[in-house]
C-alpha positions as CSV (number, residue, x, y, z in Angstrom):
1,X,-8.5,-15.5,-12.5
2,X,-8.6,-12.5,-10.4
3,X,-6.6,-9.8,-8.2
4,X,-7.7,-8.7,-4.8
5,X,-7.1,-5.1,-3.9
6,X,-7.0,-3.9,-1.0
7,X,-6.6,0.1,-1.0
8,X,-6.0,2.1,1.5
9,X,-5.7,5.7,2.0
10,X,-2.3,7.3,3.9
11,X,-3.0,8.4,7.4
12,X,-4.0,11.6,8.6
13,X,-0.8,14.5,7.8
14,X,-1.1,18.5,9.3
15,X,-2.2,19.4,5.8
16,X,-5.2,17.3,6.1
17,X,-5.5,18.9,9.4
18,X,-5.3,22.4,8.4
19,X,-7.0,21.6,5.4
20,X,-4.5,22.4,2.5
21,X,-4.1,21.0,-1.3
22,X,-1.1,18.4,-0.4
23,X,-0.6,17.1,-4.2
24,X,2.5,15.7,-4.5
25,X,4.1,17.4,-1.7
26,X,5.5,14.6,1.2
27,X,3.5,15.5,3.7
28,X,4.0,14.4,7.8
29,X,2.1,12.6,9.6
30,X,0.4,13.6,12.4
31,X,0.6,11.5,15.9
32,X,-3.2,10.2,15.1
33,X,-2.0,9.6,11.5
34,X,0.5,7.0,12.8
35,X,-1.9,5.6,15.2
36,X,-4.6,5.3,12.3
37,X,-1.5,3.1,10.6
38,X,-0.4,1.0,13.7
39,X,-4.9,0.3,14.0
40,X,-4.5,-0.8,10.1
41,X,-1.4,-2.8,10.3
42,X,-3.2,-4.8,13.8
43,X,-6.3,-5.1,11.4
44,X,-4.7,-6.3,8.5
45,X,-2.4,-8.9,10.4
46,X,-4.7,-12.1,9.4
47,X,-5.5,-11.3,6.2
48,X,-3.6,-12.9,3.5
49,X,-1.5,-10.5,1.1
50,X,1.0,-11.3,-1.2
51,X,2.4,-7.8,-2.6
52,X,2.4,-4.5,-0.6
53,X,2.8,-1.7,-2.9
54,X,2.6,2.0,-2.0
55,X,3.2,5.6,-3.4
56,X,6.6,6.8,-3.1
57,X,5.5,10.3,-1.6
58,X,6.3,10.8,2.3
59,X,3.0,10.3,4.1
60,X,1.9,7.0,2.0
61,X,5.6,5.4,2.5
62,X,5.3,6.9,6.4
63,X,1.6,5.1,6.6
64,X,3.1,2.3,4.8
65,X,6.1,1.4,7.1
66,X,3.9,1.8,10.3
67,X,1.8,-0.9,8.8
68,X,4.4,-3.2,7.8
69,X,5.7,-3.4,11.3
70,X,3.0,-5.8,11.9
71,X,3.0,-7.1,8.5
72,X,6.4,-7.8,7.9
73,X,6.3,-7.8,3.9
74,X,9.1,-6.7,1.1
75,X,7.3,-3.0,0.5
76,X,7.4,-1.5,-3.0
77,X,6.9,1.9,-4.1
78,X,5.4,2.9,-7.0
79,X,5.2,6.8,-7.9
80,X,2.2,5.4,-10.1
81,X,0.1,5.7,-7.1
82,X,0.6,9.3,-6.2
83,X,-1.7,12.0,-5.8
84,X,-2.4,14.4,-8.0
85,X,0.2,17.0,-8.8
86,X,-1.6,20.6,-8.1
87,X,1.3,22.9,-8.8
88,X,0.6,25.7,-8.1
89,X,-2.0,25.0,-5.8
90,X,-0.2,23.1,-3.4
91,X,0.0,24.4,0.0
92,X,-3.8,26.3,-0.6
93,X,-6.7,25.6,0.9
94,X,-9.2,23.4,0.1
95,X,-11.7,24.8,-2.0
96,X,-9.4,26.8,-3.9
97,X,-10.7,26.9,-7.8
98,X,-7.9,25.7,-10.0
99,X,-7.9,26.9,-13.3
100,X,-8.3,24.3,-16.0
101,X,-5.8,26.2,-18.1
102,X,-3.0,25.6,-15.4
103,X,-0.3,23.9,-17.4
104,X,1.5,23.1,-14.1
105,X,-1.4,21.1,-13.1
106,X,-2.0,17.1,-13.4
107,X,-5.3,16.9,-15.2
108,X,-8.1,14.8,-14.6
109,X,-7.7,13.1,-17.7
110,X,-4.1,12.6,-16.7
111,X,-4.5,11.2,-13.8
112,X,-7.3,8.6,-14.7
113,X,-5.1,7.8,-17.5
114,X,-1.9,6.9,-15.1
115,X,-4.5,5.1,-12.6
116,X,-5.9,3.1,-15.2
117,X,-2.0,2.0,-16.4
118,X,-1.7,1.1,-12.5
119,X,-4.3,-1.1,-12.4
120,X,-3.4,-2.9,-16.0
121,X,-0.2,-3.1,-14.6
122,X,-1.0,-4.9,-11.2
123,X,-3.4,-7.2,-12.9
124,X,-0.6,-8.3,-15.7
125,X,1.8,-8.7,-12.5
126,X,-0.1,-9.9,-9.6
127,X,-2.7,-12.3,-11.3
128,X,-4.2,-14.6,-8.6
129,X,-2.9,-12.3,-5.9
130,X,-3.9,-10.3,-2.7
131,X,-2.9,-6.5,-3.3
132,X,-2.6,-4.1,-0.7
133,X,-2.2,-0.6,-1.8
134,X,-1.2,2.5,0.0
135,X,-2.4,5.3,-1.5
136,X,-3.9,9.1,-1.5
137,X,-7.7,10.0,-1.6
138,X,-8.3,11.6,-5.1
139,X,-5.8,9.1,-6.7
140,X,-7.9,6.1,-4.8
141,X,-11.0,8.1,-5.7
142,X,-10.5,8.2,-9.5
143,X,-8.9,4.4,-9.7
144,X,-12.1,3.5,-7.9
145,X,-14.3,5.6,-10.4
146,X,-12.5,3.7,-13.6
147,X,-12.6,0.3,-11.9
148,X,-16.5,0.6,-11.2
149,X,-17.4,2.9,-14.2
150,X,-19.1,5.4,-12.4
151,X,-18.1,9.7,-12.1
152,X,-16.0,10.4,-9.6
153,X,-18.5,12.2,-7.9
154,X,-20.2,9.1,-7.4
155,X,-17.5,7.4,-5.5
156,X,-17.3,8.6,-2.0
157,X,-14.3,10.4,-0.7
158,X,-11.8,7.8,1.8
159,X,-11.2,8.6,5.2
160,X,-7.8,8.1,6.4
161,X,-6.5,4.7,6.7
162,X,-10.3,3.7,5.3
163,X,-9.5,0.3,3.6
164,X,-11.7,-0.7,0.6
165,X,-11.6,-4.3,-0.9
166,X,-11.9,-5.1,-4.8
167,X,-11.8,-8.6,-6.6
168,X,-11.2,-7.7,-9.9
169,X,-11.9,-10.3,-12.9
170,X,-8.7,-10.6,-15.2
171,X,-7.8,-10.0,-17.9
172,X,-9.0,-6.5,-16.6
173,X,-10.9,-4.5,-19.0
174,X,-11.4,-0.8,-18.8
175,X,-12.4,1.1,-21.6
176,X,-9.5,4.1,-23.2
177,X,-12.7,6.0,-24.5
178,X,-11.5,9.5,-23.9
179,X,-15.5,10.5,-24.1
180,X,-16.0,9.2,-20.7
181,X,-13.3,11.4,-18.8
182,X,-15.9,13.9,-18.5
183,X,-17.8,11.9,-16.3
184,X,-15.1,12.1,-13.9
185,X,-14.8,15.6,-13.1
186,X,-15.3,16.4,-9.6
C-alpha cells in the first residue's frame, strides 16, 4: 500500500522578494507568485489527486486557491504544514543568526517532530491515495529530510511552486530517535 505526495512549495510573496524571514507571518503574493500558481494548477490538471491539503497561512492558501481554479477539489487546511515560526526573527533578513536559546523560536527538533506527525497522519488517512500538498520551503525541506533520512542540508532548497513527487510505502516508518535531529541542522 502506498501514498503519493505531491509537495509543492507556495508561490513567490514580497518577502521572498526582498529577502526577509516570513515564518509564520501570511505573507502576499506577488503578481509572478500567482502566475507561478495558475502555471501549477495548468500542470497539474491531468494528474490524478484525491486530497488537496495546504497550510493554513496566507501565501500557501493564496497559492492553493489559484491552483484549485483548475483543479476544482474540496481544499483542506492544515496548520500542520506551516513554516517555521521565527519569532522574533520574522520580518529580518535572511541570513540573520538566530539564537538557539530564543524561546520564541520553533526549533529544529520541533519542527521535524510536527512534520513527521504530518506525514504519519496522511499516511493513516490517505492510504492508497494521490496527496497534493501545499506547503513552505524549510517545512518541505525538513519533511523531505525525515522522509528520505538524510540532513537537511542534503536536501536541496524548493523553488517556488517547484513540485516534488514521493510514493511512500505504508505503514510509513520513521524513526523518533531524537539522536538523529542533529543531522538536520541547517
Amino acid at each position: 500500500m502506498t501514498v503519493t505526495l505531491l509537495l509543492v512549495r507556495h508561490g513567490q510573496t514580497e518577502d521572498n522578494v526582498a529577502r526577509r524571514i516570513q515564518g509564520q507571518h501570511p505573507g502576499k503574493l506577488t503578481e509572478e507568485g500567482k502566475k507561478q500558481a495558475e502555471r501549477i494548477g495548468a500542470l497539474l490538471e491531468q494528474k490524478h489527486i484525491d486530497i488537496f491539503v495546504s497550510s493554513d497561512l496566507k501565501r500557501a492558501k493564496d497559492t492553493a486557491h489559484i491552483i484549485n481554479q483548475t483543479l476544482r477539489l474540496k481544499l483542506i487546511t492544515d496548520p500542520l504544514l506551516r513554516e517555521r515560526d521565527f519569532g522574533r526573527y520574522t520580518g529580518m533578513p535572511y541570513g540573520v543568526n538566530i539564537s538557539p536559546d530564543a524561546t520564541d523560536v520553533e526549533s529544529v527538533a520541533q519542527l521535524y517532530d510536527r512534520a513527521k506527525r504530518w506525514m504519519r497522519q496522511i499516511c493513516t488517512e490517505y492510504n492508497n491515495k494521490t496527496v497534493l500538498a501545499v506547503s513552505h520551503g524549510l517545512f518541505l525541506r525538513v519533511l523531505q529530510s525525515a522522509y528520505l533520512n538524510k540532513p537537511l542540508k542534503e536536501i536541496e532548497p524548493m523553488n517556488n511552486t517547484e513540485i516534488r513527487e514521493f510514493v511512500i510505502q505504508t505503514p510509513l516508518s520513521l524513526s523518533d530517535d531524537d539522536n538523529e535531529i542533529g543531522a538536520f541542522e541547517s
